[in-house]
Structure formats: structure tokens, C-alpha cells
C-alpha positions in Angstrom: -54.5 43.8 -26.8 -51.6 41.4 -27.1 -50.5 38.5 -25.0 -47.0 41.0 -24.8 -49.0 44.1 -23.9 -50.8 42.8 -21.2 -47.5 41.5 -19.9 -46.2 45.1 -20.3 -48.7 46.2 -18.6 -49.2 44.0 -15.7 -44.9 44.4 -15.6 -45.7 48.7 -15.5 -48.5 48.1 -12.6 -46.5 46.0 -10.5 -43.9 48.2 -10.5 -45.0 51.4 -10.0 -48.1 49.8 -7.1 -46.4 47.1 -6.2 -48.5 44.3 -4.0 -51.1 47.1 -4.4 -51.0 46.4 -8.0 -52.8 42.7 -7.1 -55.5 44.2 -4.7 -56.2 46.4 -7.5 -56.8 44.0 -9.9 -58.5 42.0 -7.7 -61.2 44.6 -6.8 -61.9 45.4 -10.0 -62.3 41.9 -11.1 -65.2 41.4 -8.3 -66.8 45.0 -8.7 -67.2 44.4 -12.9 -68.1 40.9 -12.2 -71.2 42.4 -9.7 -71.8 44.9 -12.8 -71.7 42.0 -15.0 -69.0 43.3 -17.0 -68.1 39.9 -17.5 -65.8 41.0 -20.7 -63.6 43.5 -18.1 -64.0 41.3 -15.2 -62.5 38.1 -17.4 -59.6 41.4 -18.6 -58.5 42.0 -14.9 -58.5 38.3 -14.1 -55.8 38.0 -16.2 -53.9 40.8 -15.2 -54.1 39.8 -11.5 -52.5 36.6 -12.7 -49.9 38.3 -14.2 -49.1 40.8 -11.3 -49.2 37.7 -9.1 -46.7 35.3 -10.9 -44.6 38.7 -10.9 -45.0 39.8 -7.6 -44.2 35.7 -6.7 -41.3 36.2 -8.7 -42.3 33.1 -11.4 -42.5 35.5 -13.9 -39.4 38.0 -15.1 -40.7 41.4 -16.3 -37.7 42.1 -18.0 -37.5 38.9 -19.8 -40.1 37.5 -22.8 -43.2 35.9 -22.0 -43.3 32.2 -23.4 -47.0 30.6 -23.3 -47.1 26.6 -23.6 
């Protein structure tokens, strides 16, 4: 998956769950890091950071992603 689709995605969860979006992805990081899906755990991490900078309004949906 891209760096652009998982901004996509993380843009689509946030708005359609909102703040839910983030206690999502935070759950499922800790319940595949207890399975030791480390692989889907380390995949939701980064969507939670996502949906946070979003929610915290650092990041834009509508606007590109740039990655320094």
C-alpha cells in the first residue's frame, strides 16, 4: 500500500468515524500486537498517526501529503 493510500484511507476513516476513527486504530494496534501480529499491529500504528495529525488538524485531507 502507498504512502498516498494510507493517507486516503486514514482521510476516509476519520471522516466517516470521526474521533472514533483513532480509538479504533488504537485498539486494533494493542489487540494484533497481543496476537503478535506485529506486521498489522506496526499497519494500524501508522494509521492512528495519521487519523491523529488529522483529527489535530496538522494534517489537511484534502491537500497532498509531503514526507521529509
Amino acid at each position: 500500500m502507498s504512502t498516498d493510500d494510507l493517507y486516503k484511507l486514514a482521510a476516509d476513516l476519520a471522516n466517516e468515524h470521526g474521533m472514533m476513527a483513532v480509538e479504533y486504530a488504537r485498539r486494533a494496534v494493542a489487540a494484533f500486537d497481543a496476537e503478535g501480529a506485529r506486521d498489522r499491529a506496526e499497519f494500524w500504528q501508522l494509521l492512528s498517526v495519521l487519523l491523529d495529525d488529522i483529527m489535530a488538524q496538522r494534517l489537511d485531507p484534502d491537500a497532498p501529503i509531503t514526507l521529509h
